[in-house]
C-alpha positions in Angstrom: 50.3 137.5 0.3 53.9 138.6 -0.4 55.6 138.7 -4.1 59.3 139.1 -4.8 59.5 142.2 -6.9 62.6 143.5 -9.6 61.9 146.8 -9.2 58.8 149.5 -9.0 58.0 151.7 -11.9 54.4 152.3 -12.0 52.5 150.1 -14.2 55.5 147.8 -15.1 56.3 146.3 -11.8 58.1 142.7 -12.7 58.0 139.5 -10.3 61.7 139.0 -9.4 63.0 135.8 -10.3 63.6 134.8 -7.0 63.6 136.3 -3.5 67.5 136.4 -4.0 67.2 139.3 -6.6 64.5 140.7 -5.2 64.9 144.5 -4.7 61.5 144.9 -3.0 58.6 142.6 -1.9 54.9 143.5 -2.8 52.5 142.5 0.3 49.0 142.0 -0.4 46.5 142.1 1.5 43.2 140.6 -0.1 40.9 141.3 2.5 41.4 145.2 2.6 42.3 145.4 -1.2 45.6 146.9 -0.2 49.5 147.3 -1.5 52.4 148.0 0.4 55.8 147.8 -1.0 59.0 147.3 0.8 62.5 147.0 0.7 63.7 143.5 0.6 66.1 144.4 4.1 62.6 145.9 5.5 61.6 142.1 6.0 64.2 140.7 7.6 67.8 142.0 7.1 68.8 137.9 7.9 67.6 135.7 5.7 67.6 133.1 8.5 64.6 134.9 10.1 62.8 135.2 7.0 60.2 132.6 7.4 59.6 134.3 11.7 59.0 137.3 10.1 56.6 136.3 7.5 54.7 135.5 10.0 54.6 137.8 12.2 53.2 140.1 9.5 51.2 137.1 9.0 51.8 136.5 5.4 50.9 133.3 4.9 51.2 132.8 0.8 54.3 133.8 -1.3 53.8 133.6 -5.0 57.3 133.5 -6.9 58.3 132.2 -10.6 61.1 130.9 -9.6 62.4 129.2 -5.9 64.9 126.8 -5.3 64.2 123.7 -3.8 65.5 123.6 -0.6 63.6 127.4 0.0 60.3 125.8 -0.9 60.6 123.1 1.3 61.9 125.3 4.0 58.5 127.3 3.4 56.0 124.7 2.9 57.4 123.2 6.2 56.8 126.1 8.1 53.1 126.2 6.7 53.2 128.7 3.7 51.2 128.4 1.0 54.0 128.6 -2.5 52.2 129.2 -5.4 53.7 129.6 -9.1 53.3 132.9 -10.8 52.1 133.0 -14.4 54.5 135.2 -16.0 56.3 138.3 -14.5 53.7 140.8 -13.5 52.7 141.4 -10.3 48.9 143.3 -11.1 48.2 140.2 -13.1 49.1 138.0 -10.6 47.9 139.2 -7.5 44.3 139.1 -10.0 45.1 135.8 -10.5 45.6 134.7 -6.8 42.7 136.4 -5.9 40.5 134.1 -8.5 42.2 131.0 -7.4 44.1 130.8 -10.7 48.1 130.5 -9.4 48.9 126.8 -8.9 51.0 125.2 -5.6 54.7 125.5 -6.7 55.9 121.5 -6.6 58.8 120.3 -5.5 59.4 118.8 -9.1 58.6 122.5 -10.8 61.2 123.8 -8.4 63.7 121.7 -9.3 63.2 121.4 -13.2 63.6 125.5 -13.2 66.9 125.4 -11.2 68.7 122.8 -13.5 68.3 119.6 -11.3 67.5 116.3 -12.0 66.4 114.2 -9.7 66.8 116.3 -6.4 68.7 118.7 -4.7 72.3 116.8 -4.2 72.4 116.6 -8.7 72.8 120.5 -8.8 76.3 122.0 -10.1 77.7 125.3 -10.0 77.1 125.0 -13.7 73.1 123.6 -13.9 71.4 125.6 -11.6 70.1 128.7 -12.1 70.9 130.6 -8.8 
């Protein structure tokens, strides 16, 4: 499971609001119990290869607060669970995902927090949120 992360000062790590400002990414994994943390350009220096790389470290869940539209259905297409994080910090939400709390990020959530309407084509430069 990977988060998008603000920043990493012990005890007040903060989910990023979207992979875009991400400074680091969080990867869980839930079998071992284990954190690793890594620089956003550790991943995949092109965000075009983002979704390859994912799963070659096979992460297959992302939990995020915030992801545009077209980034969700870019994930969900390429069979990743996206699930919407409750608030910004990543302890409680990584407890969370591991008692099935987080819900699937919809389409319509994804849309309604990036300031468009009806789909992806009613964005402006001025609604969204990106």
């Amino acid at each position: 499971m990977l988060l998008p992360v603000a920043g990493k000062e012990t005890g007040r790590e903060k989910i990023a609001r979207g992979f875009h400002n991400a400074k680091l990414v969080c990867i869980y994994d839930s079998e071992s119990k284990a954190f690793e943390w890594k620089e956003t350009s550790e991943i995949s220096p092109n965000p075009g290869d983002l979704t390859h790389e994912l799963k070659r470290l096979q992460i297959n869940t992302i939990i995020s607060g915030y992801i545009p539209p077209m980034v969700l259905q870019i994930f969900t297409r390429n069979g990743f669970s996206v699930l919407k994080a409750r608030g910004r910090n990543v302890h409680e939400n990584i407890s969370f995902f591991t008692q099935n709390q987080l819900e699937s990020f919809t389409s319509q959530a994804a849309r309604e927090l990036w300031g468009c309407e009806s789909g992806c084509n009613s964005c402006s430069s001025t609604s969204c949120k990106n």
